[in-house]
C-alpha positions as CSV (number, residue, x, y, z in Angstrom):
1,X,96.7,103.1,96.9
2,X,94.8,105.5,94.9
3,X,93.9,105.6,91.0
4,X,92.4,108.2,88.8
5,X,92.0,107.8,85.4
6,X,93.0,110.5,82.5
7,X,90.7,113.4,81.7
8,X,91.9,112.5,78.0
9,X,93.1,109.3,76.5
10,X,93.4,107.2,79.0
11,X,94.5,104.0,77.5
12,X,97.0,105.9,75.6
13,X,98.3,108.2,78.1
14,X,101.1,107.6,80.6
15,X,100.8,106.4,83.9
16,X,102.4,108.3,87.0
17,X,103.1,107.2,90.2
18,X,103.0,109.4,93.2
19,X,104.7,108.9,96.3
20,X,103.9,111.8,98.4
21,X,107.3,113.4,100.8
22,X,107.3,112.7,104.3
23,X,107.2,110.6,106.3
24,X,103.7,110.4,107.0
25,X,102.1,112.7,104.8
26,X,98.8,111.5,102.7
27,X,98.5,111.3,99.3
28,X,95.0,112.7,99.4
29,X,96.8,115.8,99.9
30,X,98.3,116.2,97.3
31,X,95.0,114.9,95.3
32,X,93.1,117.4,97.0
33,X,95.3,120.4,96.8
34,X,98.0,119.9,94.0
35,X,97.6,117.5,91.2
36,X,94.2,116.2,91.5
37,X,91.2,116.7,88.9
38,X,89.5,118.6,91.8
39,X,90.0,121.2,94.6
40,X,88.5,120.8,98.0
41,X,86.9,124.7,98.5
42,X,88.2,126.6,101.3
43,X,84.9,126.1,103.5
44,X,85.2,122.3,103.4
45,X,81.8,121.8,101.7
46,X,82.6,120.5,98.0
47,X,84.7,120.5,95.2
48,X,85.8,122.6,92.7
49,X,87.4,121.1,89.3
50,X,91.2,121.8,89.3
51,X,92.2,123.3,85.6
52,X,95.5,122.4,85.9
53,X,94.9,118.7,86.9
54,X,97.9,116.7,85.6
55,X,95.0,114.1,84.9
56,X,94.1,115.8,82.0
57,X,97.5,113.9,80.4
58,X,98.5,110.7,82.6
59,X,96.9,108.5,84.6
60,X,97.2,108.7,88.3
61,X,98.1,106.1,90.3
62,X,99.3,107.3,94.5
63,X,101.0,104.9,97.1
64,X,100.6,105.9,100.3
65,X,103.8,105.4,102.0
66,X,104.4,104.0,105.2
67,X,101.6,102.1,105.1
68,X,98.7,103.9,107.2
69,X,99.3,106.9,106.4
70,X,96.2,107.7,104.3
């Protein structure tokens, strides 16, 4: 399980929980590539803030599903 707090409000904003398709696919995927606050960069070596982060309005909260997956 996973948590990342709001960019914003975050005891006023939502809470979302994210259960990643699969079977057997992370949710540090999706953190890393999608929804997250920040990018992985193409090269692997660090990260790069995500503009469109959905943390900037909810709070974050991924289940990794079945468990040991992540």
């Amino acid at each position: 399980m996973l948590f990342v707090e709001s960019q914003n409000q975050p005891s006023d904003d939502p809470l979302l929980l994210w259960l990643t398709g699969g079977p057997g696919c992370s949710g540090l995927f999706a953190l890393f590539t999608e929804i997250g606050p920040y990018f992985i960069t193409a090269n692997g070596s660090g990260l790069i803030e995500n503009p469109y982060s959905w943390t900037k309005a909810v709070n974050l909260l991924i289940f990794e599903s079945p468990i040991g997956v992540g």
